[in-house]
Residue frames relative to the residue before (quaternion, step in Angstrom):
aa qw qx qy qz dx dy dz
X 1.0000 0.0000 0.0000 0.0000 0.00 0.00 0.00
X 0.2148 -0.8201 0.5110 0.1423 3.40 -1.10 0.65
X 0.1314 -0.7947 0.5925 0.0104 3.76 -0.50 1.06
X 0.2330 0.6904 -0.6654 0.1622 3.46 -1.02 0.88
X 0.1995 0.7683 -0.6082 -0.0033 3.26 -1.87 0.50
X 0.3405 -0.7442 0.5701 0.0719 3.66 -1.21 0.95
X 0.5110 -0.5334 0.6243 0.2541 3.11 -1.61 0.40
X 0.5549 -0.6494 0.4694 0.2236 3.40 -1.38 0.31
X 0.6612 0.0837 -0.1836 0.7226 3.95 0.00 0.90
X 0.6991 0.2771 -0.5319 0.3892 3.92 -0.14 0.91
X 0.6680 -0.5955 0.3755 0.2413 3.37 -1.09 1.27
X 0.8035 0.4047 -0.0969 0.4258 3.58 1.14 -1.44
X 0.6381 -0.5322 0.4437 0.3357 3.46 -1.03 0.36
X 0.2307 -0.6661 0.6183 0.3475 3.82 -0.62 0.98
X 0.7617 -0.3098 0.0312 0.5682 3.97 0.34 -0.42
X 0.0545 -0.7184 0.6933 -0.0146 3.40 -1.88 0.99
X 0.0327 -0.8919 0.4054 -0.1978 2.71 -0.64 1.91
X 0.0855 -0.8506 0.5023 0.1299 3.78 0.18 1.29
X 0.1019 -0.8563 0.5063 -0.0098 3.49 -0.58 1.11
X 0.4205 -0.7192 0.4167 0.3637 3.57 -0.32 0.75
X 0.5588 -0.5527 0.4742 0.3966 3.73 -1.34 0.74
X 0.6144 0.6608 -0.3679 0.2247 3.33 0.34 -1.59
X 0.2365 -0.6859 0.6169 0.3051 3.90 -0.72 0.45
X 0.1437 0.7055 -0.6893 0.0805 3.84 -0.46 0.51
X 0.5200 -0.6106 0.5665 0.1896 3.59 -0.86 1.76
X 0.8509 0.1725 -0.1882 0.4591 3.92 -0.18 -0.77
X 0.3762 0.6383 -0.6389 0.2070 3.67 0.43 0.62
X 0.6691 -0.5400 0.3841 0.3365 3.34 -1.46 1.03
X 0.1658 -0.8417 0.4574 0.2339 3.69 -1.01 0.71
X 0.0908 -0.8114 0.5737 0.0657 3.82 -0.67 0.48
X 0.3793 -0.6290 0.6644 -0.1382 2.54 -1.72 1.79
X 0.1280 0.6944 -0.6917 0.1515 3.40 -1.10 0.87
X 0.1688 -0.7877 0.5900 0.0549 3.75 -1.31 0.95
X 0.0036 0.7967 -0.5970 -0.0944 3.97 -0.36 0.68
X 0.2908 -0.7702 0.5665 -0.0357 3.25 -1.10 1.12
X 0.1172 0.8589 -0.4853 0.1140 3.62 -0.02 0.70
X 0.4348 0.7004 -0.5566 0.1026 4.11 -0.22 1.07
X 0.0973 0.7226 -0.5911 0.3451 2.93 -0.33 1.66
X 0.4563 -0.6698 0.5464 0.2111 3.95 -0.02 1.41
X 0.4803 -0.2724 -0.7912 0.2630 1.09 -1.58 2.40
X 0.6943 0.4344 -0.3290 0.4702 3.89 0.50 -1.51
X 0.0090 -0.5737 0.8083 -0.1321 3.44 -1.60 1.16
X 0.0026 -0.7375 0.6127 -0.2841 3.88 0.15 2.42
X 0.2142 0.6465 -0.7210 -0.1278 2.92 -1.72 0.44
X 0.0668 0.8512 -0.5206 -0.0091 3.75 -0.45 0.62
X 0.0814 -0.8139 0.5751 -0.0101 2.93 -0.91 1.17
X 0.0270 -0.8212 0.5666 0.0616 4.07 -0.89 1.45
X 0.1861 -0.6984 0.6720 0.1613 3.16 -1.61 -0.26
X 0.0230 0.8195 -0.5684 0.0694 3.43 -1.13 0.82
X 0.2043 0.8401 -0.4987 0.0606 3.04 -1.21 0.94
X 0.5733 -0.6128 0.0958 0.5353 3.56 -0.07 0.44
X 0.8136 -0.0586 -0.3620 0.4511 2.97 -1.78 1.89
X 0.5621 0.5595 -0.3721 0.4822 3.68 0.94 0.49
X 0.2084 0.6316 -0.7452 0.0472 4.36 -0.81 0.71
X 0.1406 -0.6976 0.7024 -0.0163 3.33 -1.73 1.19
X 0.4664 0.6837 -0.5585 0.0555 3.64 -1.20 0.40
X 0.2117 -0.7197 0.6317 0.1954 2.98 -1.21 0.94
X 0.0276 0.8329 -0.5519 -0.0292 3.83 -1.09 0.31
X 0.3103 -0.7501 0.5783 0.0819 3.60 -0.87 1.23
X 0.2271 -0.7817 0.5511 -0.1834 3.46 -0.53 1.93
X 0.4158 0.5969 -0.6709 0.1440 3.69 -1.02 0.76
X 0.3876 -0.7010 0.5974 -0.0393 3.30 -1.38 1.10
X 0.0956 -0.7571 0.5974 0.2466 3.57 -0.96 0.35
X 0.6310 0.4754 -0.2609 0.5548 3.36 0.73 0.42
X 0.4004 -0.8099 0.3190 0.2863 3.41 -0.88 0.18
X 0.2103 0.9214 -0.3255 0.0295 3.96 0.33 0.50
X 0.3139 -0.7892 0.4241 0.3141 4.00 -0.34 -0.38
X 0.3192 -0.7893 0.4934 0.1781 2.97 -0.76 0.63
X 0.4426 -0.6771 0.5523 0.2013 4.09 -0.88 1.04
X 0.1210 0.7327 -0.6665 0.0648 3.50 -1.67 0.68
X 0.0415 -0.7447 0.6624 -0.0701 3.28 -1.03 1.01
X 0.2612 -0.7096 0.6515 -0.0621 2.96 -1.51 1.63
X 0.2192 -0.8668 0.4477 -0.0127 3.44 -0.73 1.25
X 0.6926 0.2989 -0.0299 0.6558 3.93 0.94 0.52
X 0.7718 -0.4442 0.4285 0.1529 3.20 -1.21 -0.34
X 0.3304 0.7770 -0.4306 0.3190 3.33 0.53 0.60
X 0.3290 -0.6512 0.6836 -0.0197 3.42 -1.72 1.22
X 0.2802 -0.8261 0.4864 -0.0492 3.08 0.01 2.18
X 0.1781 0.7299 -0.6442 -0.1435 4.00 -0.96 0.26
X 0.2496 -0.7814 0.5650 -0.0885 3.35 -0.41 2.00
X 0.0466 -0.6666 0.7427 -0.0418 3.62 -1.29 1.18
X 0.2066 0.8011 -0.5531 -0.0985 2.96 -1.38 -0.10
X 0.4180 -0.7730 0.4766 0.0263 3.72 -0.62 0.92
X 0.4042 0.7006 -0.5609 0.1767 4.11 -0.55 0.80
X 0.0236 0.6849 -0.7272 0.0398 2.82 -1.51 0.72
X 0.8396 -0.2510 0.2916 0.3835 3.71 -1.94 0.38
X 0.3290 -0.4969 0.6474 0.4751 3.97 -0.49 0.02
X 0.7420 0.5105 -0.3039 0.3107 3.71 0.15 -1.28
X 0.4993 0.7263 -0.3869 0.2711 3.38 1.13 -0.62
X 0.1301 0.8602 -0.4931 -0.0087 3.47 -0.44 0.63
X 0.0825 -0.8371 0.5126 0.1723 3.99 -0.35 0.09
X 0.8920 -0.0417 -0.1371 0.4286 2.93 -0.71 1.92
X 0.3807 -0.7126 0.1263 0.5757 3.45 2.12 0.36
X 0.3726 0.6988 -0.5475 0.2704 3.41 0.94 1.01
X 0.3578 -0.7261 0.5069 0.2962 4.44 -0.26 0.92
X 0.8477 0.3584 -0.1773 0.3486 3.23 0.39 -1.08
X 0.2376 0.7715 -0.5320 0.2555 4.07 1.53 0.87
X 0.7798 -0.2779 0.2918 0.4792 3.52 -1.37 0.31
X 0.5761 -0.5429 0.5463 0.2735 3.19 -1.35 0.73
X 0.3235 -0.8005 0.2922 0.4114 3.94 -0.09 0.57
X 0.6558 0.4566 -0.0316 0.6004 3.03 1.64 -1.17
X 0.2089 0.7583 -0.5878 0.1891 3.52 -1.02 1.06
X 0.0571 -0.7034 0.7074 -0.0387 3.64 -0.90 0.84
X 0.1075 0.6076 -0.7783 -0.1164 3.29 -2.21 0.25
X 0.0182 0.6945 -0.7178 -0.0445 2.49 -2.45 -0.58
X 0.4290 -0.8055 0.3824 0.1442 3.28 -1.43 0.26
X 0.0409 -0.8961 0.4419 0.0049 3.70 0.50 1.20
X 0.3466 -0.5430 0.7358 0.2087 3.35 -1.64 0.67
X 0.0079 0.8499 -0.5073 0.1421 3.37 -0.54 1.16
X 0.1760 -0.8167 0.5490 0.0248 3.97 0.71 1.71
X 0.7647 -0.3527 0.2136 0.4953 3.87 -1.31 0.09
X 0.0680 -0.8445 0.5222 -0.0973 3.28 -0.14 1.10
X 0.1644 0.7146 -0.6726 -0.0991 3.68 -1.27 -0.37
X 0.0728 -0.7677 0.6346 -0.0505 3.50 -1.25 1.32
X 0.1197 -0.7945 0.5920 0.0624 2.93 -1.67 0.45
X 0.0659 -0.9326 0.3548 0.0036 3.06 -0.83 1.84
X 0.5304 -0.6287 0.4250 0.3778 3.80 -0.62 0.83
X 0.0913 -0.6872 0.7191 0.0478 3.65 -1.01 0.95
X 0.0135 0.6697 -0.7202 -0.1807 4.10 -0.59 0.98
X 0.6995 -0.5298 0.4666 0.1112 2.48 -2.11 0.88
X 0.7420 0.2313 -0.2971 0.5546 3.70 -1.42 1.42
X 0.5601 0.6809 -0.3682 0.2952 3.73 1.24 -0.03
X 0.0823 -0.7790 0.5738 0.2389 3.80 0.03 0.35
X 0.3053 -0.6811 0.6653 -0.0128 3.80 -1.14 1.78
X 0.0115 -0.6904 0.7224 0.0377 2.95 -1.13 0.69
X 0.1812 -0.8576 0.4807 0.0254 3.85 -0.17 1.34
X 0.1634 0.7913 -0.5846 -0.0735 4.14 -0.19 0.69
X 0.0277 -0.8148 0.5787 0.0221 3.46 -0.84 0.92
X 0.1771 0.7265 -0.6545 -0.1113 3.59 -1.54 0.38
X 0.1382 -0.6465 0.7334 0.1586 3.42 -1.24 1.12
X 0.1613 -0.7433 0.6473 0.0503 2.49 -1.87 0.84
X 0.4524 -0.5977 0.4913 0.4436 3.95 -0.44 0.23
X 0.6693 -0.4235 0.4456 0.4174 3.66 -1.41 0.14
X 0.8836 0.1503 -0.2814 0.3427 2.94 0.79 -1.45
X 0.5142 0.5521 -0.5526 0.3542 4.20 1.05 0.52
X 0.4843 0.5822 -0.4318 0.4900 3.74 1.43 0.11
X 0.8354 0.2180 -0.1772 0.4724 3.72 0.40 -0.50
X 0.2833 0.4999 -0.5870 0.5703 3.61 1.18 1.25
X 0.6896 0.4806 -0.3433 0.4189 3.59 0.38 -1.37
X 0.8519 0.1296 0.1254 0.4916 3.39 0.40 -1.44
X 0.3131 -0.7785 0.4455 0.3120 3.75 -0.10 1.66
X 0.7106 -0.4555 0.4592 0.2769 3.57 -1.65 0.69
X 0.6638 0.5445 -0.1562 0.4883 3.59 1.31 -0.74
X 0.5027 0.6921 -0.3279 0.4010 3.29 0.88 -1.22
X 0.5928 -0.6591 0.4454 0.1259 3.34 -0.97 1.59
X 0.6170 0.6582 -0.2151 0.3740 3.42 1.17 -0.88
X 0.8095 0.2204 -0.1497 0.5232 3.42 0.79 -0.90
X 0.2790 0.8563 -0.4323 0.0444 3.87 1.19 -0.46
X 0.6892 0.4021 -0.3402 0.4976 3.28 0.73 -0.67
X 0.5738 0.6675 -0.2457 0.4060 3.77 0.95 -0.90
X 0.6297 0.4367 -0.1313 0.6290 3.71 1.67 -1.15
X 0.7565 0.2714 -0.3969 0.4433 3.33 0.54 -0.45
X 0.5938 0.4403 -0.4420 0.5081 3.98 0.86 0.52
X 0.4079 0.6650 -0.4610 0.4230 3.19 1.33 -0.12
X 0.8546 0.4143 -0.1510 0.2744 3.14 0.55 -1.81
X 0.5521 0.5051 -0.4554 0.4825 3.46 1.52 -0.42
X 0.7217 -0.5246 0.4097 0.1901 4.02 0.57 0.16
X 0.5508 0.7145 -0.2695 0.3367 3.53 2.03 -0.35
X 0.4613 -0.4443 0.5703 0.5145 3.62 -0.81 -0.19
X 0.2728 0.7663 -0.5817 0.0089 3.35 -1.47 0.44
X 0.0375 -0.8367 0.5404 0.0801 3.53 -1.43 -0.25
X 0.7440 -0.6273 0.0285 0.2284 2.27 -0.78 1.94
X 0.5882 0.1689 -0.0293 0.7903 3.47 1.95 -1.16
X 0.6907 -0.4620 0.5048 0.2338 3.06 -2.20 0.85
X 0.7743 0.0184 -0.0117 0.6324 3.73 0.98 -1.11
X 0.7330 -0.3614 0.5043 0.2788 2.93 -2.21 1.21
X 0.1643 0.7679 -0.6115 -0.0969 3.52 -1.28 0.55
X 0.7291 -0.4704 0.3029 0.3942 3.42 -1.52 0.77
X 0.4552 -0.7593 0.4200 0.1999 3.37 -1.45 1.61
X 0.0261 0.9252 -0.3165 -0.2077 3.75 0.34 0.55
X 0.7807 -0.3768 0.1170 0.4846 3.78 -1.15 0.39
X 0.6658 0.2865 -0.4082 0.5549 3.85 0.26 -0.03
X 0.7346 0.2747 -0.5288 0.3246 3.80 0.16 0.77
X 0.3881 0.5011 -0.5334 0.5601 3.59 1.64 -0.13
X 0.8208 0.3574 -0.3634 0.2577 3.68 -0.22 -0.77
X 0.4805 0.5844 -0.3283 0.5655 3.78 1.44 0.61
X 0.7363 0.4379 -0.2107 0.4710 3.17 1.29 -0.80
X 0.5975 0.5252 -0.3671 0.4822 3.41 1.31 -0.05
X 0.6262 0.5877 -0.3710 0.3534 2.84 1.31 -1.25
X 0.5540 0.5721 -0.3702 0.4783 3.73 1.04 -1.21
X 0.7404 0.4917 -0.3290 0.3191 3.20 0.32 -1.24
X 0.8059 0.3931 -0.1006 0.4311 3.36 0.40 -1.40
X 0.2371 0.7759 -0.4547 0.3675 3.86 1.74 0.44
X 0.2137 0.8106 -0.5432 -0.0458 3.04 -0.83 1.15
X 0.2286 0.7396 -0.5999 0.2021 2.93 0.54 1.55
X 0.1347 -0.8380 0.5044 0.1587 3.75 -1.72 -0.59
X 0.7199 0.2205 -0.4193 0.5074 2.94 -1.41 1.08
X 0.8499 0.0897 0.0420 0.5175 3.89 -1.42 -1.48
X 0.7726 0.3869 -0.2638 0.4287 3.73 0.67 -1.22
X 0.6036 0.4337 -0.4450 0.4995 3.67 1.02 -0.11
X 0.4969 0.6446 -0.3605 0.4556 3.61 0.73 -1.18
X 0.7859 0.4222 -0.1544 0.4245 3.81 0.48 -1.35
X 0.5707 0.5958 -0.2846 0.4881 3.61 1.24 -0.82
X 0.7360 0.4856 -0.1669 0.4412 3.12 0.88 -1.46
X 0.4596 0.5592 -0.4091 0.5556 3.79 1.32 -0.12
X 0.6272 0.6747 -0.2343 0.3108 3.00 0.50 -1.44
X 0.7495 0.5085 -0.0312 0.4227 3.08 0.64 -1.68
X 0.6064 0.6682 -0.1743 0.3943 3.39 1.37 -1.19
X 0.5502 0.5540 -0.2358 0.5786 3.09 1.57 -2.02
X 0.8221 0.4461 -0.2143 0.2815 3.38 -0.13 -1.49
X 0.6848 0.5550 -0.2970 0.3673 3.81 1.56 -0.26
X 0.3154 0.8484 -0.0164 0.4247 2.42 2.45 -0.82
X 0.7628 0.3391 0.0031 0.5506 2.97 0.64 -1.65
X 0.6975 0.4071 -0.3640 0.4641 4.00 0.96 -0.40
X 0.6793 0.6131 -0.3179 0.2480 3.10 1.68 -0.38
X 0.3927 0.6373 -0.1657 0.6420 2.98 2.51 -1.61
X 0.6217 0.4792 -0.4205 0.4549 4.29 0.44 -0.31
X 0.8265 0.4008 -0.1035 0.3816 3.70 0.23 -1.09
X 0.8813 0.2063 -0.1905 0.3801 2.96 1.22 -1.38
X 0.3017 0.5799 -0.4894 0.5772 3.37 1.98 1.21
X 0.5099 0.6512 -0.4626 0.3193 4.11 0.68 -0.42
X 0.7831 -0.5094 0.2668 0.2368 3.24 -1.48 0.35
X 0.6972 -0.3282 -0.0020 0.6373 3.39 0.19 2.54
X 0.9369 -0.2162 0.1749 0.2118 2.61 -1.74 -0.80
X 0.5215 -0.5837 0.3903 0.4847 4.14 -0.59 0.17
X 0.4930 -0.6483 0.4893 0.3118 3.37 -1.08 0.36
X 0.4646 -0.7038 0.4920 0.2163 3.80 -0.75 0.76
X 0.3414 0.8141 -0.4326 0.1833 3.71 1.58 0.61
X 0.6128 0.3414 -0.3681 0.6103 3.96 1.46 -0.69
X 0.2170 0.4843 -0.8411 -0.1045 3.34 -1.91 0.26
X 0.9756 0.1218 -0.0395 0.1783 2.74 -2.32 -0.42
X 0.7371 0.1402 -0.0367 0.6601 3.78 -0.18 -0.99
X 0.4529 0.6491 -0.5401 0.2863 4.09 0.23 -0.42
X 0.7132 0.5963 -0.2579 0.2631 2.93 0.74 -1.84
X 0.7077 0.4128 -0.1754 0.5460 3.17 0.68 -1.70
X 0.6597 0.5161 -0.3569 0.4138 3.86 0.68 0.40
X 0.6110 0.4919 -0.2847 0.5510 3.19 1.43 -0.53
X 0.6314 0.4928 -0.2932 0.5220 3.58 1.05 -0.77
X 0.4479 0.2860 -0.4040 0.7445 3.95 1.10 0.10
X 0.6845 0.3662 -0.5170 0.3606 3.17 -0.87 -0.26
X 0.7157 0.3397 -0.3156 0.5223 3.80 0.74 -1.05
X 0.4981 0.6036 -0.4268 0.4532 3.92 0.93 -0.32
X 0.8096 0.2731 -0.3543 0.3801 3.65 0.59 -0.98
X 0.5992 0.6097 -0.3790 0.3543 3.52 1.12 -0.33
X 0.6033 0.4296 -0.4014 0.5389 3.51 1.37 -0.67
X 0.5473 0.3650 -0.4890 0.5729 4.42 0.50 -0.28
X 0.8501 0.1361 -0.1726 0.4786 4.09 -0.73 -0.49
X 0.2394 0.6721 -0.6986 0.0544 4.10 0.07 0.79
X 0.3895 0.7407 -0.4608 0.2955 3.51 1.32 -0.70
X 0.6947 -0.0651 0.2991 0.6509 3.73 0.51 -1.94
X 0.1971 -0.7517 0.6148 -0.1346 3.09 0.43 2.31
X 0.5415 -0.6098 0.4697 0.3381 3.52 -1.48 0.93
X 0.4642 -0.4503 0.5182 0.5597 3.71 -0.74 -0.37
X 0.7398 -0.4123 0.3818 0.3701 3.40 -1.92 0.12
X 0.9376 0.1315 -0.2384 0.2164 3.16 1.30 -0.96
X 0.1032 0.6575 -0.5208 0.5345 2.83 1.52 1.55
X 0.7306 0.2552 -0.3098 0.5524 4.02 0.01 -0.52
X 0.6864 0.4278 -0.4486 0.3803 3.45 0.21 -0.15
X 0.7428 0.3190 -0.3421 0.4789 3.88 1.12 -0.16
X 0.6481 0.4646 -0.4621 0.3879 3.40 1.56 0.55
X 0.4803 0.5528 -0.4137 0.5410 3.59 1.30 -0.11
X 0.2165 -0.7724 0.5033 0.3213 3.92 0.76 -1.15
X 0.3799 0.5967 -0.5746 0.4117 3.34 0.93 1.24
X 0.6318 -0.4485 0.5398 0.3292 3.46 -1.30 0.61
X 0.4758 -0.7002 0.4541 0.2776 3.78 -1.35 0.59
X 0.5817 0.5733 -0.3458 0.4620 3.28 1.57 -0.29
X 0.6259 0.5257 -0.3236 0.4766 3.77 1.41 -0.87
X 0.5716 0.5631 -0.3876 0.4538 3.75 1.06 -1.45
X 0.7241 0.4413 -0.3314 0.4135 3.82 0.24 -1.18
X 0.8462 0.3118 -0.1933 0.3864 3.70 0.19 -0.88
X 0.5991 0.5366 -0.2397 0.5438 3.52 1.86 -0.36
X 0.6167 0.5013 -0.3571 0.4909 3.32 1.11 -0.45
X 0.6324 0.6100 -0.1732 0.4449 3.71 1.23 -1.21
X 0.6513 0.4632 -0.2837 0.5299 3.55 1.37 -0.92
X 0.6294 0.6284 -0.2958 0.3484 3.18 1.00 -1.48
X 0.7034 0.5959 0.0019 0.3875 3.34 0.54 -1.87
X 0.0593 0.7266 -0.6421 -0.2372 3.12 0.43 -2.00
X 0.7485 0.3521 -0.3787 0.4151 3.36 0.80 1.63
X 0.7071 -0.3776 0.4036 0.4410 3.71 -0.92 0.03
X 0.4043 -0.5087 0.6739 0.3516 3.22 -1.34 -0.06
X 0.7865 0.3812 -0.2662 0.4065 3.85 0.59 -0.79
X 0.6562 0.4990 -0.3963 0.4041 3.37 1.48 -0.30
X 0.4865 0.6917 -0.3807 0.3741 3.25 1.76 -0.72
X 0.6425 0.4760 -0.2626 0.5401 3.67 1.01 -1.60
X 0.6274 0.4376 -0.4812 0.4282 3.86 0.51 -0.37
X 0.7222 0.4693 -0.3525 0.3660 3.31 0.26 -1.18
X 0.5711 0.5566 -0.3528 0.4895 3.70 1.08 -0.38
X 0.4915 0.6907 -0.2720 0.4554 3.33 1.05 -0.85
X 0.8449 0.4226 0.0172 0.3275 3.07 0.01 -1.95
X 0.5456 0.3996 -0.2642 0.6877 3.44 1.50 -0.90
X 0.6997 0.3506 -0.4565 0.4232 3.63 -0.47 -0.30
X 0.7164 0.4350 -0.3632 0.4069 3.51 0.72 -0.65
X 0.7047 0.5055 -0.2308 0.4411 3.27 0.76 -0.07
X 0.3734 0.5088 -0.2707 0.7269 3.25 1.89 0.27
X 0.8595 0.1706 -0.3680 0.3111 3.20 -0.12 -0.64
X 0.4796 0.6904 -0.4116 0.3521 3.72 1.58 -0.20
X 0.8171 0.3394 -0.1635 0.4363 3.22 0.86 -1.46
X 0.8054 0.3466 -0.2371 0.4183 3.34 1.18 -0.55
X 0.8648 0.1711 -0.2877 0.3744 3.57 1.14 0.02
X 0.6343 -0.6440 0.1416 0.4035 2.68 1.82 1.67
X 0.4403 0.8113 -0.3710 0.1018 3.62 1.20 -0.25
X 0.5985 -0.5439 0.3599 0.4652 3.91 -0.74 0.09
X 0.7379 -0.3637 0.4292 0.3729 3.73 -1.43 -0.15
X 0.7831 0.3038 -0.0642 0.5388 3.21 0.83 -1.73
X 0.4376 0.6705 -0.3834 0.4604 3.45 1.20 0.14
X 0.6767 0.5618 -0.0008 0.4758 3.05 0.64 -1.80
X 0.7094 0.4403 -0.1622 0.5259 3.44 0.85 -1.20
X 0.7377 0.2103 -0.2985 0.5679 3.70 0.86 0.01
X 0.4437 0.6615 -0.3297 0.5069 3.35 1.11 0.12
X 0.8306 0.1738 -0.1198 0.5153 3.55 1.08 -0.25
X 0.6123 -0.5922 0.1427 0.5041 3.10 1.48 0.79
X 0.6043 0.5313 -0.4266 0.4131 4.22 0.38 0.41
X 0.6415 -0.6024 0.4505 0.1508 2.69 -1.36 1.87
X 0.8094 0.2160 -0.0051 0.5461 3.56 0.03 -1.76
X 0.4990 -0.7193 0.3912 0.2839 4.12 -0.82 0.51
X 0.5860 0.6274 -0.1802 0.4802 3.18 1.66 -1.06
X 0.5990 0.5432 -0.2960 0.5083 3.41 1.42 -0.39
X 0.5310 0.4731 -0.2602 0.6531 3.71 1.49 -1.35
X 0.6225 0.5183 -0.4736 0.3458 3.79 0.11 -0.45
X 0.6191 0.5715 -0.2356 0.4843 3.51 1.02 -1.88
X 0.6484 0.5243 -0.3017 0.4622 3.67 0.38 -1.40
X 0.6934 0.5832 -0.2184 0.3625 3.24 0.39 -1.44
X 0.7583 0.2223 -0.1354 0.5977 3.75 0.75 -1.02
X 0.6712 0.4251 -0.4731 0.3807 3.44 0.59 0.29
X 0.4607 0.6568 -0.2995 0.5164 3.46 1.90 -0.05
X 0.7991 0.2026 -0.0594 0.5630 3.78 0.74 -1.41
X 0.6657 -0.5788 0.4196 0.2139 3.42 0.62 -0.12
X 0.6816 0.1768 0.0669 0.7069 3.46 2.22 -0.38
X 0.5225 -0.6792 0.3458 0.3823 3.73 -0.86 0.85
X 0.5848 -0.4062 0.4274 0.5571 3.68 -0.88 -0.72
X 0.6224 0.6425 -0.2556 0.3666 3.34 0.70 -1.05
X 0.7378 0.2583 -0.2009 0.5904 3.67 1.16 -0.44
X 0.1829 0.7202 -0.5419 0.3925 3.91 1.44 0.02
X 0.6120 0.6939 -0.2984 0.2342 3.91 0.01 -1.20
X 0.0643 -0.6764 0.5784 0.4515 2.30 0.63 -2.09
């Protein structure tokens, strides 16, 4: 398959890339990083490739407005994210918070070429993975109950996707995507992670965007950047988190929007979020600053230890007390 795309007004390919269909586990992987800030374009793009396998993620803002061209040669089974918000946008004066706005999906995507509007002052965050037909159905059998309707539009040869509408990217696929991103292994053990990772984005994507019809129209506009405070104050105070409706009249979202907007947003709970903070810090501090049980247990915000104990093994799967080893 052949993957390539340019910027508008530059003569040269940003990247063009002919990748072999064939899945082959030990083909050699390459890595390449293009860097471009020079007014208007302010790029970084980073790809991987290997056989029946193209990855890149790339961070895009323009001062001008312009579009950018792509052409898809072959067959290929696209999982497309993508991430923007205001340059100006900030949460809580931090620049570099969650992207506010974010959609995906999953496309069968035959020799194609597209063209896409980039407005201007927008900070993109772009995550792509082609995959060949046949390194998509190693990953995921051709049979497999999960994608049936998806395979059988495969097979007539159409553009498609997988769902009718783009849906919201939530915290256990941003947190896969960093992981990919920020991987610093190499060679076989990156090559293998990165499978790994694929299967496993795959699956949060085939979860949600196989769920029940369409997304609800519950975030717009200002929500966003309210839910992301909202998750900003729970990660600063998980210790002695506010009640729901105490954050819900300091963020200024309704308690009915904070619960079900935070859950879409996220793809979690408010209470599982404040556990899962909970639970990771406590486990940091056992193993890594050597602390006690009952330390630890008030140290993460529980009154009575036996309660942090319960929490604790119903979280990992095993008490604190055997964590050690």
């Amino acid at each position: 398959m052949l993957v390539k795309s340019r910027i508008e007004g530059l003569d040269t390919w940003l990247f063009k890339e002919d990748i072999p269909d064939n899945y082959v586990p030990n083909y050699k992987l390459e890595e390449k990083e293009i860097a471009i800030a020079e007014k208007p374009i302010h790029l970084l793009n980073r790809q991987l490739a290997t056989g029946g396998l193209f990855m890149m993620q790339s961070e895009i803002r323009f001062d001008i407005p312009t579009h950018i061209y792509t052409e898809v040669v072959g067959e290929t089974v696209t999982s497309q994210f993508i991430f923007y918000k205001h340059a100006s946008d900030k949460l809580k004066g931090k620049p570099n918070a969650l992207y506010g706005r974010s959609r995906h999906n999953i496309r069968y995507i035959p020799t194609t070429a597209n063209e896409h509007e980039i407005k201007q002052d927008i900070d993109y965050m772009y995550f792509l993975i082609v995959l060949s037909k046949d390194y998509y159905f190693n990953l995921i059998d051709r049979h497999s109950l999960l994608h049936e309707d998806f395979v059988r539009e495969i097979e007539q040869g159409q553009y498609t996707s997988f769902s009718s509408e783009d849906f919201f990217v939530t915290l256990e696929m941003r947190r896969v995507i960093d992981d990919m991103v920020n991987c610093r292994q190499e060679g076989e053990l990156k090559r293998i992670h990165t499978e790994a990772r694929i299967l496993e984005l795959l699956m949060y994507q085939l979860e949600q965007l196989s769920g029940n019809g369409q997304e609800t129209e519950l975030i717009r506009g200002d929500d966003i950047l309210k839910l992301e405070n909202a998750r900003e104050v729970l990660r600063s105070r998980y210790v002695t988190p506010p009640t729901q409706k105490e954050l819900s009249r300091e963020v200024g979202l309704n308690e009915f929007k904070l619960r079900r907007g935070f859950k879409e947003y996220f793809g979690i709970t408010v209470y599982d979020y404040v556990t899962r903070l909970r639970m990771e810090e406590a486990k940091r501090l056992l193993l890594v600053e050597g602390q006690s049980i009952s330390e630890v247990s008030s140290g993460v915000g529980f009154s009575h230890q036996n309660n942090f104990s319960i929490a604790f093994k119903k979280y990992f799967g095993l008490p604190p007390s055997e964590l050690r080893g």
